[in-house]
N, C-alpha and C positions, 0 to 999 in steps of 0.2 A: 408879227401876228400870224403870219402864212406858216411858221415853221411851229408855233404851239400847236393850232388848227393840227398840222402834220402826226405832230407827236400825239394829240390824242389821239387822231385816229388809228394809229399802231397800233396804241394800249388796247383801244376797242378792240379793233381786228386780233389780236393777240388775245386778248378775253374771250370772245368768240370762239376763236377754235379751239383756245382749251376748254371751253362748254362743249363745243361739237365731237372732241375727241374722248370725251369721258367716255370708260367702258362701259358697257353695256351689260347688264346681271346675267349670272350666271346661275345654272345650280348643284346642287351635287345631289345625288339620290339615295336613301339606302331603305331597303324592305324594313317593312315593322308587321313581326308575328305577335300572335297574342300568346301564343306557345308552341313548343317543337311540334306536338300532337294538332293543333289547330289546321282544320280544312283550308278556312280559307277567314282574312281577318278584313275589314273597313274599317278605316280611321278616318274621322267628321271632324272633327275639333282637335283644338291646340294650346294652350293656356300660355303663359310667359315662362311657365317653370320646364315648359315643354314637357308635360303632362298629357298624354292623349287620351281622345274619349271614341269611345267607335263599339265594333261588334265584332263578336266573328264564332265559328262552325264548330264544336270542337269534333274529336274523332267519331262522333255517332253521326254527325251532322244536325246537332242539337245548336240553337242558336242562343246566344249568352251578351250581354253586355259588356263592358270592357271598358276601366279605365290603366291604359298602358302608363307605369311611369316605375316607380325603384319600390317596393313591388310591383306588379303588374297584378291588378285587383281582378275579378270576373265575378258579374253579379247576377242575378232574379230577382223578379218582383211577386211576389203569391198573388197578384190578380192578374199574372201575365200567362196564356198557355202559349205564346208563340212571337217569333218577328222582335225581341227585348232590343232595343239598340239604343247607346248614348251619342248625340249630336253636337251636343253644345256643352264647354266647361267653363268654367270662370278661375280667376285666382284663389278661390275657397278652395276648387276642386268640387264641386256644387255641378252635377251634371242634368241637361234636361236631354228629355225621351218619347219615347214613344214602343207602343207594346199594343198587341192582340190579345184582350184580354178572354178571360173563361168562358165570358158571353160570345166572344166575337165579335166585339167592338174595340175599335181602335182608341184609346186612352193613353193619354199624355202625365209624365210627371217629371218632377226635379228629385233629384237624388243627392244628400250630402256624404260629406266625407266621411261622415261614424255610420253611413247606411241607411238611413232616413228617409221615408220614401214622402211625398205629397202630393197628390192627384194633381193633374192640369186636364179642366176638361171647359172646352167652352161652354158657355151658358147654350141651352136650345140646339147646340149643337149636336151633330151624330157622330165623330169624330175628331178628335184632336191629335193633333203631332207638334209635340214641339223642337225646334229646330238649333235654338241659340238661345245663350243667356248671357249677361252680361254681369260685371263687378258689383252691381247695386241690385241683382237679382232679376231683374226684368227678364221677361221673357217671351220671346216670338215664335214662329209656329203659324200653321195651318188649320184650320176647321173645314168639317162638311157640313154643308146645309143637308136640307131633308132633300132635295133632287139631285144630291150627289158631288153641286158647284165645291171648289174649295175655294177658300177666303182666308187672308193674311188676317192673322191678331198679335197684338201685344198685349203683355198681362203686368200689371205693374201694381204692388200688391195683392188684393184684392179685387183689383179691378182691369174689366178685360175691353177693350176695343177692337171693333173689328178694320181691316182694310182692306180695298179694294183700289186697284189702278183704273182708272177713268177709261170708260171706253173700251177696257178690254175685261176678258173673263179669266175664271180659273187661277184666283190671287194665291201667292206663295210669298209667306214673308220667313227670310231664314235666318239671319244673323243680326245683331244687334253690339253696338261701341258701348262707351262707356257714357258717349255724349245724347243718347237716345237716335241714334242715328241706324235706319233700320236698311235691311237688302233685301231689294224686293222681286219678284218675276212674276210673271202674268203671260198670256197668250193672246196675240191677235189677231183680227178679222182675218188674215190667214193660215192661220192653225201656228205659228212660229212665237218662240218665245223670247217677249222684249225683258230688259234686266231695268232697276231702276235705284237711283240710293234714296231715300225719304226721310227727308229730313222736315221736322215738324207734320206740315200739312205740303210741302213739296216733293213733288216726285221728278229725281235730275235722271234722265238715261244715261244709260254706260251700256250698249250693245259696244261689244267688241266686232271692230271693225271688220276683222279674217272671218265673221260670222256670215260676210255676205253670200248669199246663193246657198247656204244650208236650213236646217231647224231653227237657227238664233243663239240666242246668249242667257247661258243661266248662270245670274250671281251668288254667290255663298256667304264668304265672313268678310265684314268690314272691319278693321282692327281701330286702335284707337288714336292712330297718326294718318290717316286720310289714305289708306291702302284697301284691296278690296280684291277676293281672286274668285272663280267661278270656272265655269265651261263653257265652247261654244260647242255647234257643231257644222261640221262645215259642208261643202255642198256631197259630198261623198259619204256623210251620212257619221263620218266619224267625228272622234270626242276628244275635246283637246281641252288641257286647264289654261288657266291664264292669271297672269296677276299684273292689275292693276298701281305701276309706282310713279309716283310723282308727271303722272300725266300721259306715262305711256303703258300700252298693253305689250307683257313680255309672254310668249309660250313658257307651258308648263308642262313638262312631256318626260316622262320615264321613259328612259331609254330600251325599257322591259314590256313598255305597253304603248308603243308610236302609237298603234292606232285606235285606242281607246285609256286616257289620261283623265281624273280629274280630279281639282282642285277644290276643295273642302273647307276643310280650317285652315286659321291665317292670325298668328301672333303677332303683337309689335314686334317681333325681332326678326319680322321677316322669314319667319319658319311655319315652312305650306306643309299641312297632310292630306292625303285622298287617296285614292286607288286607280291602281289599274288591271287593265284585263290582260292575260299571256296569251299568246299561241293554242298553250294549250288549255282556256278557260280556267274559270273563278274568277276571286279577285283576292289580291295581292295589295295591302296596306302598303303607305310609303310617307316616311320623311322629308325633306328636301329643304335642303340650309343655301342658302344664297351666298354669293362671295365675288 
């Protein structure tokens, strides 16, 4: 009996540290222009077909929408004079936004692949931004009240709900799974920002922990295997992405932008986009494949 006792405990121990030895991700970086001529590009989102959705500058410093994939599309809206960016894509390639429109108000829409435009605008609201869309079309984003608050919503069909994090202000809901699973940010009673995933009517925290002694943690896209990447920043005031796997938080840092990194969209395949800042200013779209 004393010698099985033994031999399991080997296997354990032996199991163990090939748990504890597993590498640790890594990534590998590469820029994403929207063209040779382009100022300067953002890349927000990321689909499975690795389809990117973002903005960027062209030679005038005119700002344009941008779905990067084999063409590389660049779009307008006619009720946009300013600010056009795509945030969020799905596997249609179905992208949602946000624009300054002719009035000067902020106006939210989903865009399909043959060009199709659809307003998103909260009910009563003064402002819309939408952030993320998901497979089944749903779509989350931001609203302004009339005193300026912003408030997380989801839109699902026709029909819109607002959210708020309990106890804190200035809700931001950005990305959304396939499972209705949303990624949320809010600010609290000391100006810092906590991160949250919400699911149904729960709100679970996910501050990334190297967040401590800075601004806090801001989440981005939740993908549809229980992953989830965002920013913190940290007590020096700088910006760092991060992504969320299988229970730990990894940096997310172009080796182009140490001191200002972040983390955006986030596919099932484990392929981050965001931007970073250079030396010598703008911002610099980026790739980054895990291995």
């Amino acid at each position: 009996m004393k010698r099985s006792i033994l031999g399991v405990l080997f296997v354990l121990t032996f199991v163990a540290v090939g748990i504890a030895a597993a590498p640790p991700l890594t990534f590998t970086f590469k820029d994403v222009h929207a063209s040779k001529t382009a100022l300067e590009t953002d890349t927000y989102a990321v689909n499975d077909f690795g389809t990117i959705a973002g903005d960027y500058l062209d030679s005038s410093g005119i700002q344009h929408g941008m779905i990067h994939g084999i063409p590389t599309t660049s779009f307008d809206y006619s009720k946009c004079s300013s600010s056009i960016a795509a945030y969020g894509i799905n596997k249609s390639c179905t992208v949602a936004g946000w624009c300054i429109s002719t009035n000067g108000v902020i106006i939210g829409f989903t865009r399909t692949k043959d060009g199709t435009f659809a307003d998103i605008n909260f009910p009563g609201g003064t402002g819309t931004e939408p952030t993320g869309i998901n497979d089944k079309g749903e779509v989350v984003g931001l609203y302004l009240d009339t005193a300026g608050a912003s408030h997380g919503f989801s839109k699902i069909g026709a029909n819109y709900t607002s959210i708020d994090v309990p106890g804190e202000t200035n809700t931001v809901a950005w990305g959304v799974n396939n499972k209705g699973q949303i990624t949320v940010y809010a600010t609290n009673s000391s100006g810092d920002f906590d991160s949250f995933l919400l699911t149904g009517s729960t709100f679970k925290n996910i501050n990334n922990p190297n967040a401590a002694g800075g601004l806090g943690t801001v989440v981005h896209t939740p993908n549809n295997k229980g992953d989830i990447d965002g920013t913190y920043y940290d007590s020096s005031g700088n910006e760092h992405g991060w992504l969320l796997h299988s229970g730990t938080y990894y940096d997310v840092e172009d080796p182009n932008g140490p001191n200002i990194t972040r983390a955006d969209g986030l596919n099932d395949k484990l392929e981050i986009v965001g931007r970073y800042t250079p030396s010598s200013g703008g911002n610099v779209g980026f790739r980054a494949l895990t291995k």
